[in-house]
C-alpha positions in Angstrom: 15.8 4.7 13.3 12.0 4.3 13.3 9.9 5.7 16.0 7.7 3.6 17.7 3.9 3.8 17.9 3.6 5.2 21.0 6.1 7.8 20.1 4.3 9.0 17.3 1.3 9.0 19.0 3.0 11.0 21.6 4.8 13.6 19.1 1.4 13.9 17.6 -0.4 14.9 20.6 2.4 17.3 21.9 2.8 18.8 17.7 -1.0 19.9 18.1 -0.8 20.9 21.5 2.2 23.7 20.4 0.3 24.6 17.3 -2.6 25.2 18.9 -0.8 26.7 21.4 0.7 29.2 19.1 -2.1 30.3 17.1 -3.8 30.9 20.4 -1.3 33.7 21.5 -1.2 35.0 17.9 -4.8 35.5 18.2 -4.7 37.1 21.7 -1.9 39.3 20.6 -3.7 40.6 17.5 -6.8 41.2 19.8 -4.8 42.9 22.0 -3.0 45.0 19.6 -6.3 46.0 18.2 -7.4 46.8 21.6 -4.6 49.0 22.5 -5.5 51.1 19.0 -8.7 52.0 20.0 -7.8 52.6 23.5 -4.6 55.2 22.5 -7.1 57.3 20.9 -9.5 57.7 23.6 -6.3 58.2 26.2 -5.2 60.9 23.7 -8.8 62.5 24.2 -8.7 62.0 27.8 -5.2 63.7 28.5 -5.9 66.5 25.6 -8.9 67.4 27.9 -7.2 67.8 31.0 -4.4 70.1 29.4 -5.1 73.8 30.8 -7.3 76.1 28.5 -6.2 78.8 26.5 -5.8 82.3 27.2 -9.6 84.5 26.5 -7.9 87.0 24.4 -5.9 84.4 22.4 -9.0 82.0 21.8 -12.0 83.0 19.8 -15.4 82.7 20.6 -16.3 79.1 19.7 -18.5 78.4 17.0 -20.7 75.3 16.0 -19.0 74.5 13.4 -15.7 73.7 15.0 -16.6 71.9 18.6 -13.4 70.5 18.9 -11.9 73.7 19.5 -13.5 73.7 23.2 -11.7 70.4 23.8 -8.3 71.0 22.7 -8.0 74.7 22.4 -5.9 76.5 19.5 -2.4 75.8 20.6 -0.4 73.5 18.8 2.0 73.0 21.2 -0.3 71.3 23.3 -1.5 69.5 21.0 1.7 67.9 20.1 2.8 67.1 23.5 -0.8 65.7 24.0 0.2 63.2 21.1 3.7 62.6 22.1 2.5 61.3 25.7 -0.2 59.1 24.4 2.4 57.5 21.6 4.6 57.1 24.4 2.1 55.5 26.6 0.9 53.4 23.5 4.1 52.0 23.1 4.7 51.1 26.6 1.9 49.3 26.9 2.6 47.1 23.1 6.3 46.4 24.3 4.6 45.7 27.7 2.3 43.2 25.6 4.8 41.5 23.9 7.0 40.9 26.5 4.1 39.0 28.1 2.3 37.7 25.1 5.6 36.4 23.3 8.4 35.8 25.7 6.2 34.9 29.4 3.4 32.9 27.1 6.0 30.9 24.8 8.1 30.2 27.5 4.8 28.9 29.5 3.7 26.9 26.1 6.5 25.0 26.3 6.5 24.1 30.0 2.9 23.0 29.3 3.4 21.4 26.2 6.2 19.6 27.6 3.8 18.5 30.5 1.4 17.9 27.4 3.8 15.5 25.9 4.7 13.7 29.2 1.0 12.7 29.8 0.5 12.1 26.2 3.0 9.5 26.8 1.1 8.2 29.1 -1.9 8.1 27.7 -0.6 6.4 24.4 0.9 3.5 26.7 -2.1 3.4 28.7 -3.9 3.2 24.8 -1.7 0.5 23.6 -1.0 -1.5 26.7 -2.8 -4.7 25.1 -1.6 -4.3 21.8 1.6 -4.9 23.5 0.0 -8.2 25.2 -0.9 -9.1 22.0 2.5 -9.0 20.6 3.7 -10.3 23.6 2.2 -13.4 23.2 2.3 -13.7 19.2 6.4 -13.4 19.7 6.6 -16.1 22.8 4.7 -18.4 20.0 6.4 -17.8 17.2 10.0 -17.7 19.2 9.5 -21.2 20.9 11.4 -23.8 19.3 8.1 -26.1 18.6 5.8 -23.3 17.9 2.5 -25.5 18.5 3.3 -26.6 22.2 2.6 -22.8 23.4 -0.2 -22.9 21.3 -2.3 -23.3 24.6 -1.6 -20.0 25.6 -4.2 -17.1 25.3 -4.4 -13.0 25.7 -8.0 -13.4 27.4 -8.5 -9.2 27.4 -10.6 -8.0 29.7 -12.4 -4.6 29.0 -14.2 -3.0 27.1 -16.0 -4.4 23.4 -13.7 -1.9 21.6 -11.4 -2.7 18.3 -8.6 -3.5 20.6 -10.5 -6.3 22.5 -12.1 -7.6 19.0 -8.8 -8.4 17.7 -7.3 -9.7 20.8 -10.6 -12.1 21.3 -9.8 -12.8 17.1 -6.2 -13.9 18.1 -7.4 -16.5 20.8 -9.8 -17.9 18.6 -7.2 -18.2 15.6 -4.7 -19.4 17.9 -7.1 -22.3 19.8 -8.2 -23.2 16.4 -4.5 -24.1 15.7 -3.9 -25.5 18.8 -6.9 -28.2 18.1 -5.7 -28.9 14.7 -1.8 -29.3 16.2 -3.2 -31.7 18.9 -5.3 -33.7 16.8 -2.6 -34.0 14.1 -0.3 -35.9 16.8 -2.9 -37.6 18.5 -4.1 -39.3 14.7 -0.1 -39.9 14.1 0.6 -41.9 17.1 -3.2 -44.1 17.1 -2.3 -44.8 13.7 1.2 -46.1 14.3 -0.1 -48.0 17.1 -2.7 -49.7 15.0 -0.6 -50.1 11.8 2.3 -51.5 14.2 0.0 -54.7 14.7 -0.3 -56.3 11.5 3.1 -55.5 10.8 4.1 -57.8 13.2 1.8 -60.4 12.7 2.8 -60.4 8.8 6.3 -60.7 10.2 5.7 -63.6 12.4 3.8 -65.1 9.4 6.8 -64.7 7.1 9.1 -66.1 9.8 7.2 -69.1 10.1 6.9 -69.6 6.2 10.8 -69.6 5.4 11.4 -71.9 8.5 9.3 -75.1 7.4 10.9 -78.0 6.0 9.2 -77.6 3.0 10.3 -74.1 2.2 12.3 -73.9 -1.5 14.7 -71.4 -2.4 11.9 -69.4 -3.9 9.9 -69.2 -0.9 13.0 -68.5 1.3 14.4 -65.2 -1.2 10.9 -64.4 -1.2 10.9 -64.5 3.1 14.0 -62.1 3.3 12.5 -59.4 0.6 9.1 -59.2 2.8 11.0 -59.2 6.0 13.5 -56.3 4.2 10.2 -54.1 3.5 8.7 -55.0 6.2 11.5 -53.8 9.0 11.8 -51.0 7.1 7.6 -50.5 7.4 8.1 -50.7 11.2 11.4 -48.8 10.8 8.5 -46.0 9.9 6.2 -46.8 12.4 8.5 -46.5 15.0 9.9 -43.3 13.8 6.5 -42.1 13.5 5.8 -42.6 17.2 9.4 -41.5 18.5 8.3 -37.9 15.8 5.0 -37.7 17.5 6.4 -38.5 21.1 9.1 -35.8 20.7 6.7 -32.9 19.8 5.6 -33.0 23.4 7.0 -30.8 25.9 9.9 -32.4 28.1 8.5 -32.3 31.5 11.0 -34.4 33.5 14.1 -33.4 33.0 17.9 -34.7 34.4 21.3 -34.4 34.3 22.6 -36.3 30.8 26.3 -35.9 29.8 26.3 -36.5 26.4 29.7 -38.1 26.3 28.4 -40.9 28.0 25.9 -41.3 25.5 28.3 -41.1 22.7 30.1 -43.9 24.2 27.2 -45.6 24.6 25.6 -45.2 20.6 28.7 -45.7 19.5 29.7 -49.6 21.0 26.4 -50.1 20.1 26.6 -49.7 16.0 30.1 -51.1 16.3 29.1 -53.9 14.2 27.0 -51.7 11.6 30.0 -49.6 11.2 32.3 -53.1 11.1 29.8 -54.3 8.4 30.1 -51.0 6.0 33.6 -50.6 6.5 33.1 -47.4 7.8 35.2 -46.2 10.2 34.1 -44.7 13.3 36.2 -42.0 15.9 35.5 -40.2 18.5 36.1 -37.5 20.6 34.2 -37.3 23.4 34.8 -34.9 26.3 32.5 -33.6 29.4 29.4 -31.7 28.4 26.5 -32.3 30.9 22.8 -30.8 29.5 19.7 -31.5 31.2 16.5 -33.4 29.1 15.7 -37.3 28.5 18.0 -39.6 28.1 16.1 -41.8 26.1 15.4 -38.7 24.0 18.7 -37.7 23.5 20.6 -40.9 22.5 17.8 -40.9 19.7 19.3 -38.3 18.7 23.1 -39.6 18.7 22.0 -42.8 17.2 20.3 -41.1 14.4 23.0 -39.0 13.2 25.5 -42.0 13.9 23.4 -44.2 11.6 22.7 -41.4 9.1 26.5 -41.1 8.7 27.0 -45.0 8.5 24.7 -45.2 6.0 25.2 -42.6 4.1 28.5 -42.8 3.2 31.1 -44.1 0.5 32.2 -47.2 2.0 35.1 -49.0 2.5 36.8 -45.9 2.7 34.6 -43.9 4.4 34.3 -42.6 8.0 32.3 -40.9 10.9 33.4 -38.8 13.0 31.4 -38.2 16.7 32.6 -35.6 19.2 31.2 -33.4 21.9 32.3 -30.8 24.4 31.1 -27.3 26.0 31.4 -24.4 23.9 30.0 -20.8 24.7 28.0 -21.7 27.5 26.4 -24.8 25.7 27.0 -28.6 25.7 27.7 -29.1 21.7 27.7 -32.2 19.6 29.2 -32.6 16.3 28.5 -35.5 13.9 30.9 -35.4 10.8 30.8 -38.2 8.4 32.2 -38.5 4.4 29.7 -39.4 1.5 28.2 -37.8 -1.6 28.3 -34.3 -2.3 24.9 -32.4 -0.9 24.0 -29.2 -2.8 23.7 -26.7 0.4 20.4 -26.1 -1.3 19.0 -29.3 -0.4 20.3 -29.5 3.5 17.3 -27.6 4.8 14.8 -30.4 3.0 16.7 -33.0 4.8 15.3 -32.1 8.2 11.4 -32.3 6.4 9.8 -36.1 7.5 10.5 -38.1 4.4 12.5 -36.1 2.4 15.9 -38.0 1.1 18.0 -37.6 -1.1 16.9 -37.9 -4.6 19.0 -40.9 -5.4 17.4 -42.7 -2.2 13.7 -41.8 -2.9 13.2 -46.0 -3.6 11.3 -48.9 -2.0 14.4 -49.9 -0.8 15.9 -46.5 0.5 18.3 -47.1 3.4 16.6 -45.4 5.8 12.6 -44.0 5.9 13.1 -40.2 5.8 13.0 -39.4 9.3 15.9 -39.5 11.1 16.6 -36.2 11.0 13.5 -34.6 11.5 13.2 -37.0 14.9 16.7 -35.5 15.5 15.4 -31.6 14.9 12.1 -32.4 16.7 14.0 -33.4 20.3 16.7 -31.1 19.8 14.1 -27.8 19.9 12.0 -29.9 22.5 15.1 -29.8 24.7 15.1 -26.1 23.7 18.4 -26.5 21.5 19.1 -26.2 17.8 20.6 -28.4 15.0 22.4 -27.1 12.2 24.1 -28.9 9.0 26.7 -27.7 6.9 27.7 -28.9 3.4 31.5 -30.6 3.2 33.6 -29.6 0.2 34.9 -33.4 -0.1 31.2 -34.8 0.7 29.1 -35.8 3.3 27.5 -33.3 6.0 28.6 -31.9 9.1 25.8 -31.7 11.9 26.4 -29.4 15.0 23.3 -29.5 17.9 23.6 -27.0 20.7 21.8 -27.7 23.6 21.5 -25.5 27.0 24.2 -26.1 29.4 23.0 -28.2 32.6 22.9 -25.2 35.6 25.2 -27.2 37.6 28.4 -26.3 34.9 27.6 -22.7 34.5 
């Protein structure tokens, strides 16, 4: 396991406190080893001296050349017991010091070094208090399903201009630069698909009015169908391109939405698709109750019921539709049969305008962005969509959405 900053930081300061600690009382006792050297020898002089003198007949006159004589005298037993008490002495006094040096000071190192460590904690959360708000905010960005809609959120660090404040004030400007480029890259999405969804109509209305004169021939009339074919599928785009951009925003009103109802619903509704494929269509629909937009979340129904209808094997082909609660969340599941899909390719499938490669035509059954409009409100409803590769072909789709508070 990997220790943290902070505890490194602190493990640092309390690792130089003890060493320091420790050479300081080997210094101090070495000083006062030294210490109690020289002082033994003059406490040897100073007891020698006070030892009674010699007899008068028993001690020669003294002579210059040996002065010491008059200190200690010419008997050797004094002398030795002279020595004996200042060893003794000596001693005392170095086990004296090292009871206190060694023992008293390493047991007070570590109480203050422990106290040391403690505030060097402390300090070291003190230090990297906003490098935690930093990372605070960098994870609630990167963990929110739709990244760019919490884009608007900055550290704004107040203090000191030190390196910690620099890179904060660096995030926010990184950050607000992305948010601007996010915002702009919707706002450019949705003007255009307003403004592109004009013409379309009036070329529609054109063609329309073309195949139903009197006049019309066959040519004119098989000529009608193909632009009104490429041309519902041009506003097929368009309007997928405004339901993409429209989903990216945040849901702000939300209600209760049982998403059996809604199955029921999509499904009476593409009836006659399914009738008209020869695809069959069942469903198992019980209780589960999320909270979100409605609107939002039938897209999301009819999307994967019409991406299953379409892509599919036929006659002989079916779609199965189910939902329930599961673990706290209100789960739908869209199974359908079709063409084998390489589990490789699945994740491409939720890009905008990715197909599959033998639909990448003018005439492709669908415009590439069902299921990224289907990913898109699923994480804006703060749920997740998942697709799984089935052995006999075709995909299975699970999306999890949070439970409505009511059902917990």
């Amino acid at each position: 396991m990997r220790l943290s900053l902070r505890a490194r930081l602190t493990l640092t300061y309390g690792g130089l406190f003890l060493v320091a600690g420790v050479v300081l009382l080997g210094v101090t006792y070495a000083l006062f080893n030294q210490d109690l050297s020289r002082s033994g020898t003059k406490i040897l002089t100073a007891r020698t001296s006070q030892l009674p003198p010699a007899s008068p007949t028993a001690t020669p006159t003294p002579t210059r050349t040996e002065p010491q004589n008059r200190v200690f005298g010419d008997d050797p037993a004094l002398m030795g017991e002279a020595e004996r008490l200042a060893r003794k002495q000596r001693e005392e006094l170095h086990d004296a010091a090292v009871a206190s040096l060694i023992t008293q000071g390493s047991i007070a190192l570590g109480v203050v070094g422990g106290a040391a460590a403690a505030f060097g904690w402390l300090i070291a959360g003190r230090v990297l208090a906003p490098l935690h708000r930093v990372t605070e905010t960098a994870r609630r960005i990167a963990g929110s399903p739709a990244a760019d809609r919490v884009l608007h959120e900055r550290i704004a660090l107040e203090g000191p201009r030190d390196e910690v404040k620099e890179l904060a004030d660096t995030f926010d400007t990184m950050v607000e630069r992305l948010d601007r480029s996010f915002d702009g890259q919707r706002r450019f999405v949705a003007n255009a698909s307003h403004e592109l969804r004009t013409p379309l109509t009036l070329g529609r209305a054109l063609v329309e009015v073309a195949m139903h004169r009197e006049s019309a021939s066959p040519d004119v009339l098989q000529l009608g169908e193909t632009l009104l074919q490429i041309n519902s599928r041009h506003e097929r785009l368009i309007t997928g391109l405004l339901l993409l951009a429209r989903s990216e925003n945040a849901i702000t009103a939300r209600a209760p939405v049982d998403l059996a109802d809604i199955v029921g619903h999509v499904t009476t509704q593409t009836a006659r698709e399914a009738e008209d494929a020869g695809v069959t269509v069942e469903t198992d629909a019980a209780e589960a109750v999320t909270t979100g937009d409605a609107l939002l979340l039938e897209r999301v129904v009819q999307n994967l019921l019409e991406n299953g209808l379409r892509h599919n094997t036929g006659e002989s082909g079916w779609v199965k539709v189910g939902c329930r609660t599961r673990d706290g969340h209100a789960v739908l599941e869209v199974s359908n049969s079709g063409p084998t899909v390489p589990p490789y390719e699945i994740p491409a499938l939720f890009e905008p305008f990715r197909r599959m490669d033998s639909d990448r035509i003018v005439t492709a059954k669908g415009a590439g962005l069902g299921l990224s409009i289907v990913q898109s409100i699923v994480r804006a409803h703060g749920g997740d969509v998942t697709a799984t590769s089935r052995r006999s072909g075709g995909l299975h789709i699970t999306v999890t959405l949070p439970l409505a508070a009511a059902c917990l």
